[in-house]
N, C-alpha and C positions, 0 to 999 in steps of 0.2 A: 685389234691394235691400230691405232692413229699412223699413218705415215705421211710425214712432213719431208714436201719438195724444201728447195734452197730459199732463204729468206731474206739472201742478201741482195736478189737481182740478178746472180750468174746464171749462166744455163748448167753448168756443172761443175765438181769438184774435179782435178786433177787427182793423179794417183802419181808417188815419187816408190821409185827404189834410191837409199842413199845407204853412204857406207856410214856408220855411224863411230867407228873411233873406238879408244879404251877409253877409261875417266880422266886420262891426262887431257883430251880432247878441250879441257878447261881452260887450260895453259896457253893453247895452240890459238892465236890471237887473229891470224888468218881465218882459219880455218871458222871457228868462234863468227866471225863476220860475214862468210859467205852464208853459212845458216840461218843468222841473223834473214839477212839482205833476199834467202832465198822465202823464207815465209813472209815475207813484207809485200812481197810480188804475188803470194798468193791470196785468194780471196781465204777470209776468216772461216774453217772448219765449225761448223756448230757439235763434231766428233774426232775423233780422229782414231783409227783402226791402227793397231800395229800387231806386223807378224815379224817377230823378233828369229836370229840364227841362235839365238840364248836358249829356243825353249820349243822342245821336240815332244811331243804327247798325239798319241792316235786313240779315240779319236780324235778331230779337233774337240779343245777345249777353250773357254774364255776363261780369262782370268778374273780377277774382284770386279765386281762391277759397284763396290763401295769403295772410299780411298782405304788403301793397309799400305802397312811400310811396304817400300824397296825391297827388290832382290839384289845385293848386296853377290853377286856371281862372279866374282875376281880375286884374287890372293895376292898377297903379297905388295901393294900398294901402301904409299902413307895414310896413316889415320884419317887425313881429311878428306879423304874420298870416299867416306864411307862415313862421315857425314852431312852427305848431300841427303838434301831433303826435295818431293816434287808431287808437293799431295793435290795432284789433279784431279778433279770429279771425278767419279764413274759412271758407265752409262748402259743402267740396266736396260734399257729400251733400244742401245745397240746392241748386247747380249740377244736378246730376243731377236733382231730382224736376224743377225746372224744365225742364230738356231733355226729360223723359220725357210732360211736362203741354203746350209749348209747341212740339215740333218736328213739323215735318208731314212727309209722303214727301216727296223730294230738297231740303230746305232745312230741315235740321239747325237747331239752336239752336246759333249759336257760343261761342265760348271764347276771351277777350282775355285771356291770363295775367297781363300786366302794367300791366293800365287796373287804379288803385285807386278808391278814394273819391271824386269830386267833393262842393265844396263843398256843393252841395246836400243831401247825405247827411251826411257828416262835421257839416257846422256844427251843425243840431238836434241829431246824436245826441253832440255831445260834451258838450253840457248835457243830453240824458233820460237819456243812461248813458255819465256819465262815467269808469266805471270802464274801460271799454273790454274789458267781460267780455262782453259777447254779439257772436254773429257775424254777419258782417251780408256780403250779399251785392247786388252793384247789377245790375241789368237795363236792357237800354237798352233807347229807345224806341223803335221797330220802325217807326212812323208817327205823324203827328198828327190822323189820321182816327178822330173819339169814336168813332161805333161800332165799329171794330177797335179800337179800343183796351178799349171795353166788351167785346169778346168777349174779348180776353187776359185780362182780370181776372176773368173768370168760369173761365179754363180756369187760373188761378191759385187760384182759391180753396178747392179741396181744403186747401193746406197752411193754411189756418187751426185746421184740425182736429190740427194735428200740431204746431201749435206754434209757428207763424210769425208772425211781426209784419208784413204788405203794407203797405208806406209809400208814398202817393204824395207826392213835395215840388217846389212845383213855386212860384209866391205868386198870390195870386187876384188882385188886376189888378197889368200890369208893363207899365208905358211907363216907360221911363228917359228920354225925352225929354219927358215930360211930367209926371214925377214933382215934386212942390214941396217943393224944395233953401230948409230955412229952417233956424234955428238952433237950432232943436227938432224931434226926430220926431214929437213929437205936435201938431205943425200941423194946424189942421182941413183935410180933402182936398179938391181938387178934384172938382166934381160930378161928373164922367164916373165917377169911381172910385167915390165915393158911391152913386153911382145903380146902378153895376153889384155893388158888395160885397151892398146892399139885395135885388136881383134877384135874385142868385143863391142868397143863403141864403132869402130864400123858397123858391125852386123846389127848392132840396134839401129843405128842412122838411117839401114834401108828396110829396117824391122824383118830384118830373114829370122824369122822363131823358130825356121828347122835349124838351122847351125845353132843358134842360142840353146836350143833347147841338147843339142847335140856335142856340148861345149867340151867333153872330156875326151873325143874323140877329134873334133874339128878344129877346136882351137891350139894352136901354140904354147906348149906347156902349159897345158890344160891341166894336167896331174899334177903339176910344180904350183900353177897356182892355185889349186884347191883339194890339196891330200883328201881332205873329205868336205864334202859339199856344203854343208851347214850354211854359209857364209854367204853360195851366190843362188840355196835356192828362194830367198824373200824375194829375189827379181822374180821369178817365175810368175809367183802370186800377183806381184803388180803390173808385170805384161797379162798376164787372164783378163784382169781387170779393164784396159784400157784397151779400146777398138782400133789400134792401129792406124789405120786406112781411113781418113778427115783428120784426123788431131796433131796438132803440133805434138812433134817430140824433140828434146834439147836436153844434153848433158848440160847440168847448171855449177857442178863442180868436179874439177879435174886435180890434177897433180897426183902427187906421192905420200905418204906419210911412214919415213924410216924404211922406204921401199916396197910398201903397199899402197894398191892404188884406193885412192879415196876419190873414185867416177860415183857421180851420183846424178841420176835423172829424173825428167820430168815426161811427163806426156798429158798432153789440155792443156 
């Protein structure tokens, strides 16, 4: 199989963990713009990887690697969110490098032909590439164990060098039962949230991966902001993936959303 370096002139692709929002994220006209503004800054993905909080399968599995409808994963929203459409290529030739990067003796990396897009994926990338010109392939999560999941994203990060976009989307604190339901999202947040959005982008700033990785016990209502992990372990995969130590890293968007932090970063 052919492996194609970057064609645009970069030396590599960046890797982002972002929060990615519910489908109202449509609405949210800030929010909508920083997305925007954040793929315009990055160089053009000839793929784009996403390991969505939506979709948990051991072992890892790729989803279609032809376009199939949406995963349509939320209840109770208006009709028109569930008429969003975002039929980006698919890309069997990501399928494969990932199976050739990610499979061990007797436990293959699977192949669900017909799981597409979870909103997790879909919702960002219909506002960073609306055109629905890049291909974009989703990986489940294998486990919610950081350091496995730090090793996946290091045995992923070859394809940065080829062209790949690694997406972790996952939002950095999520208790929906403790979320604060006001008549504006930019409510100021409850502490637990506060105190752990604070925590955590420090500890990425100086990239300490043992506290990151150790987040349920080290950080500041660690347990308030993530009853169950789903949510912050996509950061894991996209810290594996990126070498720390030479690479710019920057939170590119901050704030709150109804009291969840919606931090999302870069690194390259």
């Amino acid at each position: 199989m052919e492996v194609k370096s970057l064609s645009n002139g970069a030396d590599r692709m960046p890797v982002v963990y972002l929060s990615h929002g519910a489908p109202p994220l449509a609405d949210d006209h800030e929010w909508k713009s920083e997305l925007v503004d954040w793929s315009k800054a990055m160089p053009k993905p000839r793929a784009i990887l996403v390991v969505s909080a939506h979709w948990e399968s051991a072992p890892a599995t790729v989803g279609a690697t032809s376009t199939v409808p949406l995963v349509y994963d939320f209840w109770g929203f208006p009709e028109r969110y569930y008429q969003v459409k975002y039929p980006a290529p698919g890309a069997p030739w990501l399928a494969e490098r990932v199976a050739s990067l990610l499979s061990k003796p007797g436990e293959p990396v699977r192949n669900d032909p017909a799981r597409g897009l979870d909103h997790g994926a879909y919702v960002p990338l219909v506002e960073m590439y609306p055109q629905a010109d890049v291909p974009v392939l989703q990986l489940s999560l294998p486990t919610l164990d950081p350091e496995r999941l730090l090793a996946t994203g290091a045995q992923l990060a070859p394809l940065r060098d080829e062209g790949v976009l690694i997406m972790g989307s996952g939002f950095f604190t999520h208790n929906l039962q403790a979320m604060r339901l006001s008549p504006t999202p930019e409510a100021a947040p409850p502490s637990w949230s506060a105190e752990f959005d604070h925590w955590g982008s420090e500890a990425f700033a100086r990239w300490d991966l043992d506290a990151l990785v150790d987040f349920e016990n080290k950080a500041p209502a660690g347990h308030l902001a993530h009853p169950r992990t789903e949510h912050f372990a996509p950061l894991f995969v996209a810290l594996g993936a990126a070498s720390g130590e030479g690479e710019e890293r920057r939170t590119v968007i901050d704030g709150f959303w109804y009291g969840l932090a919606k931090r999302s970063m870069q690194v390259g």
